[in-house]
N, C-alpha and C positions, 0 to 999 in steps of 0.2 A: 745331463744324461747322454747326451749326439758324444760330448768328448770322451767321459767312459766308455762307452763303446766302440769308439774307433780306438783309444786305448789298447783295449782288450781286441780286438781285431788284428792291430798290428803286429801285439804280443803275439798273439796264435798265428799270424803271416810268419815268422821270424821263427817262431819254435818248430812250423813242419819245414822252412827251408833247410832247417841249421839239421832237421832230423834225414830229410832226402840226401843230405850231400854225406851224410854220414854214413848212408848205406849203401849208397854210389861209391865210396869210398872203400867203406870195407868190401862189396863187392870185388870192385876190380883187384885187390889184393887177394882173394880166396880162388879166383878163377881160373880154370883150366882149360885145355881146350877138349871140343867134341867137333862132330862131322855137321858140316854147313845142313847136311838132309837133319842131323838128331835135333840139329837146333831149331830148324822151320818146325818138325813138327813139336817140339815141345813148348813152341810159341803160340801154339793152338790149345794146348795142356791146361785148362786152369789149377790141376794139382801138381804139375811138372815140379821137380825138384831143381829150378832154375830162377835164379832173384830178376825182376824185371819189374821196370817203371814206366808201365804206360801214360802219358798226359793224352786223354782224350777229350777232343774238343768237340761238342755239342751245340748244333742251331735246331730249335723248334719256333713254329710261326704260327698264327691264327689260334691266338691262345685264348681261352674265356669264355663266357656267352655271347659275348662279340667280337671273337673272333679279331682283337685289337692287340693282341699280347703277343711279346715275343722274348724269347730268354736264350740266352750264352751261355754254357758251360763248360767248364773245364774239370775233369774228375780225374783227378788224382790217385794212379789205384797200384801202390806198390806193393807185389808178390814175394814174400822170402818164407823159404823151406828151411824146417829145423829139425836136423835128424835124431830123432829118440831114439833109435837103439838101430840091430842090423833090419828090422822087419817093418819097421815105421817113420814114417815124416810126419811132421806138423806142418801145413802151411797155411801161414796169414795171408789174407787178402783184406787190404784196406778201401774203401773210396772215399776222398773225399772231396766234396763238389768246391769247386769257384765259379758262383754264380752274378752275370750282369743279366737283369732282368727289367722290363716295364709291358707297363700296364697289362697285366696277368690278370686283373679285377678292375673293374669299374672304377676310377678314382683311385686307384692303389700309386700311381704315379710309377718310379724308378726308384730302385735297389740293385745292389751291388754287395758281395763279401762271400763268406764263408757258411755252406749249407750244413746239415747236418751227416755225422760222418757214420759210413757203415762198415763195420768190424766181423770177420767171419773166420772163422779158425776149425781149416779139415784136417781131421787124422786120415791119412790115406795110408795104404800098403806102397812097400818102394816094390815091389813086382807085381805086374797084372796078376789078375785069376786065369787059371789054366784056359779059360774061352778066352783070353786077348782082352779082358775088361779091366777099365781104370774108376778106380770111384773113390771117393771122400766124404767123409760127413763129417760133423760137429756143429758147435754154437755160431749162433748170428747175432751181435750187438747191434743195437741203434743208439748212437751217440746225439743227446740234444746239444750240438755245439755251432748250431747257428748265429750270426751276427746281427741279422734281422727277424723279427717272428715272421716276415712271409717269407724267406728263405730255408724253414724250416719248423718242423711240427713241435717243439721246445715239450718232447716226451723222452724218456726212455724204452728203450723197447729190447727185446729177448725174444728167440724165439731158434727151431731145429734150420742147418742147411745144409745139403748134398750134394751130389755132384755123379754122374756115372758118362763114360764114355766109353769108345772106343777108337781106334787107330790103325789102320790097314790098306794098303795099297795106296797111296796117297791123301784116303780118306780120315778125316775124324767126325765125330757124328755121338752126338750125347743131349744131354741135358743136366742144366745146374737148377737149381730149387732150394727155397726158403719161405719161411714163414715168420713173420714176427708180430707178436703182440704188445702191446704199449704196458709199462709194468711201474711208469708213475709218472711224475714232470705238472708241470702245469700248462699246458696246454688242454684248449677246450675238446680238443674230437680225440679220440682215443682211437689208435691204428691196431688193425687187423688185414693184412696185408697178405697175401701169397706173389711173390713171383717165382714166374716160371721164365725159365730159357732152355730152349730148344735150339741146337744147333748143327749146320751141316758144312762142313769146311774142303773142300780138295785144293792140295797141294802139287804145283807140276815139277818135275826135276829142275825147272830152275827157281824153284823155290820162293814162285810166287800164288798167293794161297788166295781162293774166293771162295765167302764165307756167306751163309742165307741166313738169318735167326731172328729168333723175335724175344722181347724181354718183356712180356707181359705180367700185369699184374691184376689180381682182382681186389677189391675192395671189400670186406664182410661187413664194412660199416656201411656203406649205401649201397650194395650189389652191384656195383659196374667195374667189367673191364677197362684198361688200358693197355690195346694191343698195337704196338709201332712192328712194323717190316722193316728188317735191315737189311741189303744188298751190300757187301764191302768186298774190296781186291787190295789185299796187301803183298808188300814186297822185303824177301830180309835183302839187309844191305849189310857193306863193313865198312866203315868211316875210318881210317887209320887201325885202330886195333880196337875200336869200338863198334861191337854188333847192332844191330836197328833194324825195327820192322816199323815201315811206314804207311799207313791203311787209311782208304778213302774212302766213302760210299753215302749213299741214299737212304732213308729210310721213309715209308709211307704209314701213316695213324690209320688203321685199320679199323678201330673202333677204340672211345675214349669216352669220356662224359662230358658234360658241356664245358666245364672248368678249365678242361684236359687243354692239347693241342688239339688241329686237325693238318688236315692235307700233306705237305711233305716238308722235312727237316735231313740233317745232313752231319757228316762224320769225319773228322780228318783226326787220326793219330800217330805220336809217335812214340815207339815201345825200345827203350833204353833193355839192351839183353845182358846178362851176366853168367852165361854157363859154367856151371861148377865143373 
């Protein structure tokens, strides 16, 4: 069974590299240029009409009822816009986690691979609303494509997600939201999940941006939040003819359940840009 699964681990290691270098690829082939300011802020956009591969890396500590757990992550979460006609985009937003994890549970020991992947697909307008507002909605999939069952709830899940913001004077400042319900798998606990994100971002003319938000979620199935505080300062950069936004920051567990994290974890990323 250990070799089937590393099997099939490796297989899915292999199919999302061979898939990233493919859109890194077609990327750089479709891209044009735009103004170093349209680019900071539509790196703030999460419905931006701009393909971008963030690898965001993830510490949380004091994990458990005892407070003995600690996990790594790496979330995977490439953006590409597909235009349907002159008045509308489609855009995907993928995540998907690479997780080194132990003792999360009492005797649970160490785990490492691939967590379960979330799929989210907004229709947005390609022009704000006449007040300067940007928004999206559509579907949110939850993929049970975990390696391990404690790296992942091995359910399917569906459910709505949104997005509204706005952009002005250096600011952006919105909120993104989903819901998804668990809609089969076999897994024992059946998910009902809301998260919300809340965000507030300014950008200074040299186009280094600090970002406040929280990605909290509630739980309908035992009534507890999961609310982390993020602090981040990024910066866009150009590496040759390659754009980059590189973000650091702190976050503090505000409130969680005893399972959860507590006290402070932390954020380094880096966001591969591709302006159409």
């Amino acid at each position: 069974m250990r070799n089937t699964t590393d099997a099939a681990s490796h297989k899915l290691y292999l199919i999302v590299a061979a898939w990233l270098a493919a859109l890194v690829t077609l990327s750089t082939e479709v891209c044009a240029q735009k103004s170093e300011e349209e680019i900071a802020l539509a790196a703030q956009n999460p419905v931006a009409a701009m393909v971008s591969v963030p690898l965001q890396y993830n510490y949380d500590q004091q994990i458990g009822p005892q407070q003995a757990g600690r996990k790594n992550y790496v979330n995977v979460q490439p953006v590409t816009p597909f235009s349907l006609n002159d008045d509308w985009n489609l855009i995907s937003r993928t995540i998907l986690p690479v997780v080194w994890q132990t003792q999360i549970a009492p005797g649970t020991g160490s785990q490492s691979g691939i967590g379960d992947i979330t799929q989210s697909f907004f229709f947005s307008p390609k022009r704000p609303t006449a007040g300067g507002w940007i928004w999206g909605a559509g579907p949110v999939v939850y993929l049970p494509t975990a390696s391990d069952r404690l790296l992942g709830a091995n359910k399917w899940g569906l459910g709505p997600t949104g997005v509204l913001l706005k952009q002005a004077h250096g600011w952006t400042y919105g909120a993104l939201a989903n819901h998804i319900w668990s809609v089969g798998g076999a897994g024992n606990v059946n998910i009902s999940n809301t998260f919300l994100q809340p965000f507030l971002t300014y950008t200074t003319k040299g186009f280094t941006s600090v970002t406040l938000n929280s990605e909290s979620i509630y739980n309908w199935e035992t009534r507890k939040w999961s609310v982390p505080i993020n602090l981040m300062v990024s910066q866009l950069l150009k590496v040759g003819q390659q754009r980059l936004q590189l973000q650091a920051g702190a976050r503090y567990w505000a409130d969680g359940p005893d399972s959860g994290a507590h006290g402070w974890g932390a954020r380094i990323t880096v966001t591969f840009l591709f302006p159409k």
